[in-house]
Structures are given as structure tokens and as C-alpha cells.
N, C-alpha and C positions, 0 to 999 in steps of 0.2 A: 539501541532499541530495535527492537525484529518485528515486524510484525506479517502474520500469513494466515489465509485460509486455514490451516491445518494443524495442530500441535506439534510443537518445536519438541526435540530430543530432550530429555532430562540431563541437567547440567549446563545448560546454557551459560557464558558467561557475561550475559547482557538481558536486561530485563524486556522481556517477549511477551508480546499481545496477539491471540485468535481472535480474530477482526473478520468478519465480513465486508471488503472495501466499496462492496455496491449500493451498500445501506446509506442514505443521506448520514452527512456530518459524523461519519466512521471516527474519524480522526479529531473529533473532537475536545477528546481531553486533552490531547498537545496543545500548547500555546503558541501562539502566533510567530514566527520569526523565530523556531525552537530548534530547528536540525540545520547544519552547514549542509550534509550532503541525504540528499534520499535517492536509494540506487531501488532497480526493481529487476529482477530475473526471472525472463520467463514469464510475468504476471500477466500481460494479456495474452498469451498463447497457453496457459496454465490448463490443462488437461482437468486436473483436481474443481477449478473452477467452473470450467466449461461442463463438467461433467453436473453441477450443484444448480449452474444459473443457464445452462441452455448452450448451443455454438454461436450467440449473436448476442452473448455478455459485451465484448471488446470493447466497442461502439460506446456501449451505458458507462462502462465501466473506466473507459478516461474521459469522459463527460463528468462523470462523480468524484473521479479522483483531482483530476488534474485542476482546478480551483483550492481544494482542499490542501494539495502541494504547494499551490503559492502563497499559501497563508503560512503553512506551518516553516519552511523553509527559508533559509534569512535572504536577505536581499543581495548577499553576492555569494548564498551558496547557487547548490545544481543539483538538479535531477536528473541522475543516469538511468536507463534502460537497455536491458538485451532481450530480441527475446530469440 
């Protein structure tokens, strides 16, 4: 699953979602306990984002996320980040 601000390249070999992640319950159509791992690159330093929601998204934006990831994530996966 991919999911990002911005349209994924054609030919993707994984089903890809244009997600706004600062919108309450983004991640809602996953079910509970759905992905071992969610990695993030980049996302709160994301230029693309920051340039759509302001330079003081970060803050909002794992406030909104990071609930959402422990739903969707199973119980002994993990949530990597770089940014």
C-alpha cells in the first residue's frame, strides 16, 4: 500500500492512495490491526506538504497521524520514520 500527498508514477506495483494525512480519520478505510510495518520518508519535513498546509503542519500532522497508526498497525508491528 503507498500512500502520499501527491500522485504515485504510473505503474505502480502496489495499490496507491492520494491521501491528505492531516484530514481527521485519512486512514480510515484500513482496518484495524491491517499493516506489520508503516515506514514514513520525509513526511513531516515534506516540502510538497508544507508548501499545501503552511511550515507548522508537523505539529498537526503527528497529532493526526500517529493515533491513526496505532490503530491500523498490528500489535507487534512498527512504525519507521526518516526524515
Amino acid at each position: 500500500i503507498g500512500i502520499d500527498i501527491s500522485i504515485f508514477p504510473p505503474g505502480e506495483k502496489f495499490k496507491a492512495y492520494k491521501i491528505d494525512l492531516l484530514k481527521p480519520n485519512s486512514l480510515c478505510f484500513l482496518p484495524d490491526n491491517y499493516v506489520d510495518i508503516a515506514h514514513a520518508n520525509s513526511l513531516f519535513d515534506s516540502p510538497t506538504l508544507h508548501r499545501i498546509h503552511g511550515s507548522d503542519c508537523s505539529q498537526r500532522l503527528m497529532d493526526n497521524l500517529m493515533p491513526q497508526l496505532e490503530r491500523i498497525v498490528k500489535k507487534d508491528g512498527w512504525f519507521a520514520y526518516f526524515d
